[in-house]
VEXDREN-2710 file (C-alpha; in Angstrom, 1 decimal):
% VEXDREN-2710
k/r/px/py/pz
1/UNK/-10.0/-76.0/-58.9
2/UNK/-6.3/-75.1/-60.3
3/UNK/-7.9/-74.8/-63.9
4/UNK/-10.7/-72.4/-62.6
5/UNK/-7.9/-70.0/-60.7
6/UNK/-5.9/-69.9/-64.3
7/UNK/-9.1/-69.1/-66.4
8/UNK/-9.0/-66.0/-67.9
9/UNK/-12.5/-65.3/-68.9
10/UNK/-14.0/-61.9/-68.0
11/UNK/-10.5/-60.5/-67.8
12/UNK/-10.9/-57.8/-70.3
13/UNK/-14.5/-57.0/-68.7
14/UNK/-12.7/-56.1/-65.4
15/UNK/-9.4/-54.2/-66.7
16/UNK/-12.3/-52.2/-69.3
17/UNK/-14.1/-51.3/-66.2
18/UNK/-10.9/-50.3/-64.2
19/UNK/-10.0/-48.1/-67.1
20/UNK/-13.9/-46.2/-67.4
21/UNK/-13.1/-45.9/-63.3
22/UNK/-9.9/-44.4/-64.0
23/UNK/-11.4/-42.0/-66.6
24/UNK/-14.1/-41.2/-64.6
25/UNK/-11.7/-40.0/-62.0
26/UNK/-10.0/-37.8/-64.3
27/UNK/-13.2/-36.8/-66.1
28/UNK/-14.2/-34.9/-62.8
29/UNK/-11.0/-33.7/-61.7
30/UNK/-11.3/-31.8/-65.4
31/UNK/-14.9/-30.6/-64.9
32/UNK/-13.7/-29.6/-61.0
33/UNK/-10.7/-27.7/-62.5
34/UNK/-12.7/-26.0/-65.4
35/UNK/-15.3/-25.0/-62.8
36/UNK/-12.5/-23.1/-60.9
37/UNK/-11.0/-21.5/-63.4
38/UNK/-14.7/-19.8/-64.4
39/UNK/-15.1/-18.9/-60.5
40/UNK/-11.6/-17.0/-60.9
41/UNK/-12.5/-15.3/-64.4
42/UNK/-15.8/-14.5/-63.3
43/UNK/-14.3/-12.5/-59.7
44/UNK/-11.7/-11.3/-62.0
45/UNK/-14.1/-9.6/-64.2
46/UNK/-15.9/-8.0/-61.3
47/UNK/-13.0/-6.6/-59.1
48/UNK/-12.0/-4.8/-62.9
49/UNK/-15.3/-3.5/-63.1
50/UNK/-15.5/-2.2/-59.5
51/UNK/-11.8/-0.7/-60.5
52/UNK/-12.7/1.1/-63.7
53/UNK/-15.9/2.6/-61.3
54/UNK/-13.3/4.2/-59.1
55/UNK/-10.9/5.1/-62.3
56/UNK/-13.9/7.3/-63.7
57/UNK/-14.8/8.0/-60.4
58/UNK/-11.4/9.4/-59.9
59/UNK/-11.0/11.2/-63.4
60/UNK/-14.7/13.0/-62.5
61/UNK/-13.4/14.2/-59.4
62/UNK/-10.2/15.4/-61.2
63/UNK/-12.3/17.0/-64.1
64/UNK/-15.4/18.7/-62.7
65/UNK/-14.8/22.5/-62.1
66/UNK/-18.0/22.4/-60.7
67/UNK/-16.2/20.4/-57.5
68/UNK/-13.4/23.4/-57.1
69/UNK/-15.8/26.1/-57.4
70/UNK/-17.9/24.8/-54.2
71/UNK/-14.7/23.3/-52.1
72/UNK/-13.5/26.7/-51.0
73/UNK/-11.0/25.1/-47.4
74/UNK/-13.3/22.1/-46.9
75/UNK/-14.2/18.9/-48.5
76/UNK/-16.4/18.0/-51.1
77/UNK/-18.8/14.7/-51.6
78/UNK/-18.6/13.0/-55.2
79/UNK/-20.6/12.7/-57.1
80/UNK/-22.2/15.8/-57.0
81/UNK/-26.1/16.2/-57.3
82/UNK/-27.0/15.1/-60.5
83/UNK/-24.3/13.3/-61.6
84/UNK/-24.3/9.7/-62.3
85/UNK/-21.4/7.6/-62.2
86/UNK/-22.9/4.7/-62.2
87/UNK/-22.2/2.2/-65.5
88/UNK/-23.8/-1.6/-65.9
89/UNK/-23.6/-2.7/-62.3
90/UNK/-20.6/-0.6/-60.8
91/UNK/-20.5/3.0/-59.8
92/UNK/-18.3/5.3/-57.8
93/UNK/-18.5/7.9/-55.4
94/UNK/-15.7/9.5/-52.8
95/UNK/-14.6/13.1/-51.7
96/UNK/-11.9/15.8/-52.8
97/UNK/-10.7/17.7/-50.0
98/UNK/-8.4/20.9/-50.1
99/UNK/-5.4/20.5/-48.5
100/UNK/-3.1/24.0/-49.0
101/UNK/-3.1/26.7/-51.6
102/UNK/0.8/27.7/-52.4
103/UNK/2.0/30.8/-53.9
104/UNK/4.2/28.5/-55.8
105/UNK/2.8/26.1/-59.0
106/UNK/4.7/22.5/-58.6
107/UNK/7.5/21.8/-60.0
108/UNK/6.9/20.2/-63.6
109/UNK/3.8/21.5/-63.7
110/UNK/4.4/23.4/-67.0
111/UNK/4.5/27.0/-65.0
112/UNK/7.8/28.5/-66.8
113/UNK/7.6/31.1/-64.0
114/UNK/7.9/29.3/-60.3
115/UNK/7.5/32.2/-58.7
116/UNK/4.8/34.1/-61.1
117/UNK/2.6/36.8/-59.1
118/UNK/-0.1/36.0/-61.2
119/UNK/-0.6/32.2/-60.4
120/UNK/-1.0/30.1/-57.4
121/UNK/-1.8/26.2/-56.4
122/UNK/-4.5/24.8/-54.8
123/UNK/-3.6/20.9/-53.7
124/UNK/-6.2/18.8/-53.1
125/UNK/-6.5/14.8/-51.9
126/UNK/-9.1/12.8/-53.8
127/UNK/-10.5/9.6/-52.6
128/UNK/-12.6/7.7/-54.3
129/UNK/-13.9/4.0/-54.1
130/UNK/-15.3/1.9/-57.2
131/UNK/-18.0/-0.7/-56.1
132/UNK/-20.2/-3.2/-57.7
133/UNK/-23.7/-5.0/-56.7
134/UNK/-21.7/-7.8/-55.9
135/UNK/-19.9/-6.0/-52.9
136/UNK/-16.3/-5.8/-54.6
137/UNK/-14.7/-2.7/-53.8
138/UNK/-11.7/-0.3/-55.2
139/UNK/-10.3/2.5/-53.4
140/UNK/-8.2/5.1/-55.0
141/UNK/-6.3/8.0/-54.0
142/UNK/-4.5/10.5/-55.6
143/UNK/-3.1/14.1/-54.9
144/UNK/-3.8/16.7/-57.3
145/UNK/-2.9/20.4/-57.7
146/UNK/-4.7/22.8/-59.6
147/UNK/-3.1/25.9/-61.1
148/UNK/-5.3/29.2/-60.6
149/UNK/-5.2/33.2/-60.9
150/UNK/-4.6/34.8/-57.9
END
């Protein structure tokens, strides 16, 4: 019985298979981190898309003298009718609404005259909110002012 207990035969079998075991282990916790690491990219990749919706969004709404020639005191819906801000599977939409008109241009604003008679500034607030079909969503806000003739 002794010299059965000290034999050695199907050793290497055993410690072979405890090392696939071990590998297989690993082997998964690879594939398991790999498969996260796509998950993030892939939402990644969506939340910038949703995001550069709301930035072209956000430079329409800025750009489109269409938008300040119907605002008058109120607030405005964007897109307006027509116009498509919709690229791949993200689009934008969001409101500018007037908020004052100074006498005075801002500060910085490249007026040399503050005070000039022949200028005034309208200030507005633009919101705007980037969105894909996968339901991720960017809002953006910004202040702007817009130098006119009085």
């Amino acid at each position: 019985m002794k010299k059965e207990l000290l034999n050695e035969d199907g050793m290497a079998l055993v410690a072979v298979l405890m090392i696939l075991l071990l590998m297989g282990f690993i082997g998964m916790g690879l594939v398991d981190a790999t498969t996260s690491e796509v998950k993030i990219s892939r939402n990644e990749k969506i939340r910038l898309d949703a995001f550069y919706a709301a930035e072209r969004g956000l430079e329409y709404s800025r750009t489109d003298t269409n938008i300040y020639a119907t605002i008058g005191e109120g607030t405005v819906n964007t897109p307006l009718a027509g116009v498509s801000l919709a690229v791949g599977d993200s689009d934008a939409s969001g409101t500018v609404q007037w908020l004052y008109t100074s006498s005075k241009a801002p500060t910085g604003s490249g007026n040399a005259i503050q005070d000039d008679a022949a200028t005034q500034a309208s200030y507005y607030l633009i919101n705007v909110t980037g969105a894909n079909i996968r339901d991720s969503r960017v809002t953006l806000q910004s202040n702007h002012a817009r130098i006119l003739p009085r």
